[in-house]
C-alpha positions in Angstrom: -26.7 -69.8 -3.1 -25.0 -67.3 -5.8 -27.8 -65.0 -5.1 -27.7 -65.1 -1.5 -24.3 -64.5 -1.2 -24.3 -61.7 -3.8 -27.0 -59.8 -1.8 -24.7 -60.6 1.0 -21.9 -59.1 -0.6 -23.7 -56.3 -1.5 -25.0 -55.6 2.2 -21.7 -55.8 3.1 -20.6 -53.1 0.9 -23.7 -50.4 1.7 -23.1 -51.0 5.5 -18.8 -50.2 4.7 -20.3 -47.5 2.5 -22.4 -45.7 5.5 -19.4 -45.9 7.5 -17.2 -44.3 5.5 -19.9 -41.3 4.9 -20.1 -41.0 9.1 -16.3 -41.2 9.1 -16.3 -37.9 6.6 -19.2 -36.3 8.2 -17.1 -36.3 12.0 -14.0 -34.9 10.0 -15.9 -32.4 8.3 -17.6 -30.9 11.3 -15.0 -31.2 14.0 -12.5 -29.3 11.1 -15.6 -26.8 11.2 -15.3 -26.6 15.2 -11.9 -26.7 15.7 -10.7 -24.6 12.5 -13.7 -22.1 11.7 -11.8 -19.7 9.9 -8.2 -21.3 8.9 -8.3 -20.9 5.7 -11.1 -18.3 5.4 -10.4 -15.3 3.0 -10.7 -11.5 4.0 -10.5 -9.3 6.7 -12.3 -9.5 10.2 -11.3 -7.3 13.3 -9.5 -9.4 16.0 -8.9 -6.8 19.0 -9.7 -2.8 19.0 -9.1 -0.4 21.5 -8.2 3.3 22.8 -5.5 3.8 25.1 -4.6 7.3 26.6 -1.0 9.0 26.8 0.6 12.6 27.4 0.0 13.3 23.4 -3.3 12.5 23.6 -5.9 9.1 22.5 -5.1 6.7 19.9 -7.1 4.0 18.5 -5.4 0.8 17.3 -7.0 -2.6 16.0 -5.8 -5.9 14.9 -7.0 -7.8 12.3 -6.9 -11.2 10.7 -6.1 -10.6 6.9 -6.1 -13.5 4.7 -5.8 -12.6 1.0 -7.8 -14.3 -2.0 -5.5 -16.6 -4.0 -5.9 -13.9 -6.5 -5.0 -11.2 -4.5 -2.2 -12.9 -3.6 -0.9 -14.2 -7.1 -1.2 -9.9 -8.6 0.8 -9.3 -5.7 3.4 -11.9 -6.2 3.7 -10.7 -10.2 4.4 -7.0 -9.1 1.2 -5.4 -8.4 1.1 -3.6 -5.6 -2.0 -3.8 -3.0 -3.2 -0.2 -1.2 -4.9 -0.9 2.3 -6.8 1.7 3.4 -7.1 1.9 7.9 -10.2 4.1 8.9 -10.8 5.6 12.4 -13.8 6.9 13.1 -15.0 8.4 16.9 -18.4 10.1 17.4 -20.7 11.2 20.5 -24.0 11.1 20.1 -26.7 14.1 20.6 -31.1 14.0 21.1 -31.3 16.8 19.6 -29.1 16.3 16.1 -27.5 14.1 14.0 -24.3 12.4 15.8 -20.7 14.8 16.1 -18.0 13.8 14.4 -15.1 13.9 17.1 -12.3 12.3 14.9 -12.0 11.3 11.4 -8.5 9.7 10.5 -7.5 7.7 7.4 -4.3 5.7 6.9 -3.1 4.3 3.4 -0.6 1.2 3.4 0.9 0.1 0.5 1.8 -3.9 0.4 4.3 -4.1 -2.3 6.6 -7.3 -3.7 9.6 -7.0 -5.4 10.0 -9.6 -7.9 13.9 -9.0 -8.4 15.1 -9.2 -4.4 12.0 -11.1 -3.5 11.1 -8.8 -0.8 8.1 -7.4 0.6 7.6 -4.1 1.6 5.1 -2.6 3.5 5.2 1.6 2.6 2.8 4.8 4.9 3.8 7.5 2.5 7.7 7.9 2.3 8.4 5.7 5.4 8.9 2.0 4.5 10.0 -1.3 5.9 10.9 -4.5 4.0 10.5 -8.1 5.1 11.7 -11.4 3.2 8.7 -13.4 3.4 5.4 -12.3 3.4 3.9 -14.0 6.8 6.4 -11.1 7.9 4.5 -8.3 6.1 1.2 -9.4 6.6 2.3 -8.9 10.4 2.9 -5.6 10.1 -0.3 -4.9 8.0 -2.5 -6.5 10.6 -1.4 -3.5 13.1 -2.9 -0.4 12.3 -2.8 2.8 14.8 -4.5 6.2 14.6 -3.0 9.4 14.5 -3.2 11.2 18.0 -6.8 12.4 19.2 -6.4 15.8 21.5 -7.5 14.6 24.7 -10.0 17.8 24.7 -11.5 17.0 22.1 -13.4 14.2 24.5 -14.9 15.0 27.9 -14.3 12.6 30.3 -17.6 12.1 31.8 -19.3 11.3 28.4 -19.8 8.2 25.8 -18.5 8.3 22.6 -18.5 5.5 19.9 -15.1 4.6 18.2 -15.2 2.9 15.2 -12.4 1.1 12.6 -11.7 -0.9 9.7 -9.6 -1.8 7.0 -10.4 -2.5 3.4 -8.2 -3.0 -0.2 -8.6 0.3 -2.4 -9.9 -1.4 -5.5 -9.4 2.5 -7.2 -5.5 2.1 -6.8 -5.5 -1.0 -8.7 -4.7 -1.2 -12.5 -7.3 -0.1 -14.4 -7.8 -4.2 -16.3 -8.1 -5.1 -12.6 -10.4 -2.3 -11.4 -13.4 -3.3 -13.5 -12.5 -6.8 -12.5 -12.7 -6.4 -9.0 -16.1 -4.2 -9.0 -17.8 -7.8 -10.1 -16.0 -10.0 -8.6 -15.6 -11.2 -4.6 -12.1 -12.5 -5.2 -11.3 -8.5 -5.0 -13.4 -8.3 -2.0 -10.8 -7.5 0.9 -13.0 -5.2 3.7 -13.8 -6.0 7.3 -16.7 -3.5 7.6 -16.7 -1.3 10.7 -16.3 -2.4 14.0 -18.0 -0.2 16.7 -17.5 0.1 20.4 -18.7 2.2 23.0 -15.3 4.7 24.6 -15.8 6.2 28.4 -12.9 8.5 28.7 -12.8 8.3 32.2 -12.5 4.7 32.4 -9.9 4.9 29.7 -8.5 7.2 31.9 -8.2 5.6 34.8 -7.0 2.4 33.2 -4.5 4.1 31.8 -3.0 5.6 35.3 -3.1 1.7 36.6 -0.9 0.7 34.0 
């Protein structure tokens, strides 16, 4: 009788057992479907696109930038973070390599000062400060080119824009510099994102709106 009811017992407790492990496995894989990329760290391109006024084409993106806990804790003890916005349009040629139409490069400084608790988010000597750094990050996720001449572009040809934004690990501290070239918690770069531009679709949207 003792043995039967032990085995009993013990049947009992591998069938609660598999339960549980189902229980985790639907947690774990509808977090995975509902909340790919909640907590993920880095930087990934949400939206990009050109838009056409009277000064010309501009290319603006928005990105989804979620710092490494590291990352996050230097900038919290006074180190400052530079952000570096790349814009990049070409047109391709049969005969040659591709043309470089426009080359632009923005710098962003993401700054916190540990004395007023404030954020700041610097391009050059223009800067704007924010008390909490959800605010900040806004801002940082928003990244626009400088104006494109509108000749520069025919509007019955294809031209392929490109953008990203990345950390530049070279305006670190030097302790952190070698740091960061061997380690991913450092790693902050979305890698381009490419798209094909029709200025005479971007044109024409443009008169619509």
């Amino acid at each position: 009788m003792t043995e039967d009811r032990t085995n009993d017992v013990m049947s009992q407790l591998t069938l609660y057992g598999l339960r549980l492990w189902k229980y985790a496995l639907w947690v774990c894989f509808f977090t995975a479907i509902l909340c790919p990329q909640a907590n993920a760290e880095g930087i990934s391109v949400n939206k990009a696109e050109v838009r056409l006024n009277e000064d010309g084409y501009r290319l603006s993106a928005s990105y989804n930038v979620n710092l490494t806990f590291t990352a996050q804790q230097a900038l919290t003890s006074g180190v400052p973070l530079y952000f570096v916005s790349d814009f990049l349009v070409t047109r391709s040629r049969w005969y040659w390599l591709d043309e470089d139409v426009f080359q632009g490069q923005l710098t962003i400084k993401l700054s916190y000062n540990v004395l007023t608790r404030q954020y700041r988010i610097s391009r050059g000597a223009l800067f704007q400060n924010f008390a909490s750094f959800e605010e900040a990050l806004s801002m940082l996720t928003r990244q626009t080119s400088t104006v494109i001449p509108a000749e520069r572009m025919k509007k019955n040809g294809n031209y392929m824009a490109g953008v990203r934004l990345r950390l530049n690990i070279e305006q670190l501290p030097l302790p952190l510099q070698v740091n960061a070239l061997t380690s991913k918690d450092w790693y902050l770069n979305s890698e381009w994102y490419n798209w094909v531009i029709k200025p005479a679709e971007v044109s024409m949207r443009g008169k619509a709106e």
